[in-house]
C-alpha positions as CSV (number, residue, x, y, z in Angstrom):
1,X,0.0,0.0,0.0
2,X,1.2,3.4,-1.1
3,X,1.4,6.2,1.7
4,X,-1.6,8.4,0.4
5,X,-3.7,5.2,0.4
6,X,-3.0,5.0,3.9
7,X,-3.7,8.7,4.9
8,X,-7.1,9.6,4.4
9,X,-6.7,13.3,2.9
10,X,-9.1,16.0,4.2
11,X,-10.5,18.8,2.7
12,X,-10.4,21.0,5.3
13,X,-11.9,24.1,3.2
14,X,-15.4,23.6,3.9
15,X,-15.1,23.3,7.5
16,X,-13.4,26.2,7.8
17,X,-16.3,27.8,5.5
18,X,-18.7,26.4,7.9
19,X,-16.6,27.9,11.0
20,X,-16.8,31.3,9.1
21,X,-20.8,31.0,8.4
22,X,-21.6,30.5,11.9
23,X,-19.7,33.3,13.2
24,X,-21.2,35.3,10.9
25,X,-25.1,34.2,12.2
26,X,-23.6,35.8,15.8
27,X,-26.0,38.4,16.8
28,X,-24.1,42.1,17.4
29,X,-24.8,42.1,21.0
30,X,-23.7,45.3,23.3
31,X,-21.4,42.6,24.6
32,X,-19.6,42.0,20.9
33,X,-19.9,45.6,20.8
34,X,-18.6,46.1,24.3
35,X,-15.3,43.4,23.6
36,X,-14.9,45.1,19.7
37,X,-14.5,48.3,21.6
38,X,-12.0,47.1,24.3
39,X,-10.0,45.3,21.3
40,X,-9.8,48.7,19.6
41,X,-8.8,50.9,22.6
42,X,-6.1,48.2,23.2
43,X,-4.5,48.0,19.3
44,X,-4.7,52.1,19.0
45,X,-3.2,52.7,22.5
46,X,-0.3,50.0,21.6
47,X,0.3,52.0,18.5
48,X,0.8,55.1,20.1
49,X,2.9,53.3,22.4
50,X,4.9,51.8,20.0
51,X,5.2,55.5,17.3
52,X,5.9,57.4,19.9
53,X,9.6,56.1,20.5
54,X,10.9,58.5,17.8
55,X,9.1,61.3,20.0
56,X,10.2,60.6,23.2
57,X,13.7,59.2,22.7
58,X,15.3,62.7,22.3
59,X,14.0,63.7,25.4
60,X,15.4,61.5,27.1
61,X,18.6,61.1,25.8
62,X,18.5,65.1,27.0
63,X,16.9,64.0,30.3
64,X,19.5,61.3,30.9
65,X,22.7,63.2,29.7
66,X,24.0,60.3,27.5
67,X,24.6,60.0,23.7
68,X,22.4,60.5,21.1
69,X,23.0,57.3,20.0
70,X,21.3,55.6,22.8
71,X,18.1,57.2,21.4
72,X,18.2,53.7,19.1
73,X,18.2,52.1,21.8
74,X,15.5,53.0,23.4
75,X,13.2,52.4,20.5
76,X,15.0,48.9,20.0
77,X,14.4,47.5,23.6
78,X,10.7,48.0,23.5
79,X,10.5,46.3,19.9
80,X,12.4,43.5,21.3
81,X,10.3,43.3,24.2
82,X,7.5,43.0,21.6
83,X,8.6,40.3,19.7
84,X,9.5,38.1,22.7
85,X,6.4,38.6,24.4
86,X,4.6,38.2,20.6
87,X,5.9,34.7,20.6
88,X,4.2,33.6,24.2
89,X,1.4,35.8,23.9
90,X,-1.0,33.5,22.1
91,X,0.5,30.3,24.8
92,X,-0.3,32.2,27.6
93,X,-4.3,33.3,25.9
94,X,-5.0,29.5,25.3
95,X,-3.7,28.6,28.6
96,X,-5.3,31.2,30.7
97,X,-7.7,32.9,28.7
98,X,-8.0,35.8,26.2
99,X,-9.7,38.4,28.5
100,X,-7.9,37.7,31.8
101,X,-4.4,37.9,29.6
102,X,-5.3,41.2,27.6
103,X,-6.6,42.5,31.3
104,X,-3.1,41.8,32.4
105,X,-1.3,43.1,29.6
106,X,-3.0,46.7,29.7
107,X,-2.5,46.7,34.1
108,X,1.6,45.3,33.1
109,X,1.7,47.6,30.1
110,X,0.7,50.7,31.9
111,X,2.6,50.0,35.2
112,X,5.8,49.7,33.5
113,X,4.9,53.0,31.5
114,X,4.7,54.7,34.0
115,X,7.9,53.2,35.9
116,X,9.4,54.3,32.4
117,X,8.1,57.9,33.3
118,X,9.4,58.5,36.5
119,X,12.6,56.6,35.7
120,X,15.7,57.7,37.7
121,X,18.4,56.4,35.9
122,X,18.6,55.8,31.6
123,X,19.5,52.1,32.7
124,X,16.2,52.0,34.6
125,X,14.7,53.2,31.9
126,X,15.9,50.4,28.9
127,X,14.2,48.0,31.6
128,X,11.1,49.5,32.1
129,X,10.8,50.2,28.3
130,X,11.8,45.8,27.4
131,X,9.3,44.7,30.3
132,X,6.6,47.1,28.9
133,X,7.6,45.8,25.3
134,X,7.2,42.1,26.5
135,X,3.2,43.2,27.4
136,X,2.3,44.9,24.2
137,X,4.0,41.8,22.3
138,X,1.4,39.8,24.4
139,X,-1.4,41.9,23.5
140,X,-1.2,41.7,20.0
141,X,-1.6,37.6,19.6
142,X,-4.4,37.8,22.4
């Protein structure tokens, strides 16, 4: 017997047509509308998060009294906090849920904001900025 003999192939296709369909029968409840909401407050606010880097990195390069070239740096640590916590973000949704998770990102995400913002040294800074990275990575999967 040949291998594709053995292994029944499936058309997946119309199941995931028929996944589709039914979330498409979903009544727009105030609750969809309520979660589409949250969703969008949570994707625009870790944009601006994420654009403002080129903004604020002067500033505190000025703040700090250190070389303009750490200015990279600061951008770079929170996109590397992003993509690490990118790749466990959707782990950690399936495991403890989507709602608790994106309720924990927003509380981690502004906490270490504001750590960021009353930062006393640039060093204190870079690790506020990676933590805070790691929870808008997690966000974006969940």
């Amino acid at each position: 017997m040949s291998k594709e003999n053995v292994e029944e192939k499936i058309d997946i296709t119309p199941h995931i047509r028929e996944i589709v369909a039914r979330i498409d029968r979903i009544p727009l409840t105030r609750y969809v509308w309520y979660l589409l909401l949250v969703a969008a407050l949570g994707i625009f606010f870790d944009f601006i998060e994420m654009s403002m880097g080129g903004t604020v990195a002067p500033a505190m390069v000025k703040a700090f009294h250190v070389s303009p070239v750490y200015s990279t740096l600061i951008i770079s640590i929170t996109v590397v906090g992003a993509l690490i916590g990118s790749a466990i973000g959707g782990y950690l949704s399936d495991r403890y849920g989507r709602r608790s998770v994106f309720i924990w990102t927003l509380v981690g995400w502004s906490v270490f904001s504001f750590l960021t913002a009353i930062s006393p040294t640039f060093l204190f800074a870079l690790v506020m900025r990676f933590l805070g990275g790691i929870f808008i990575g997690v966000e974006v999967p969940t």
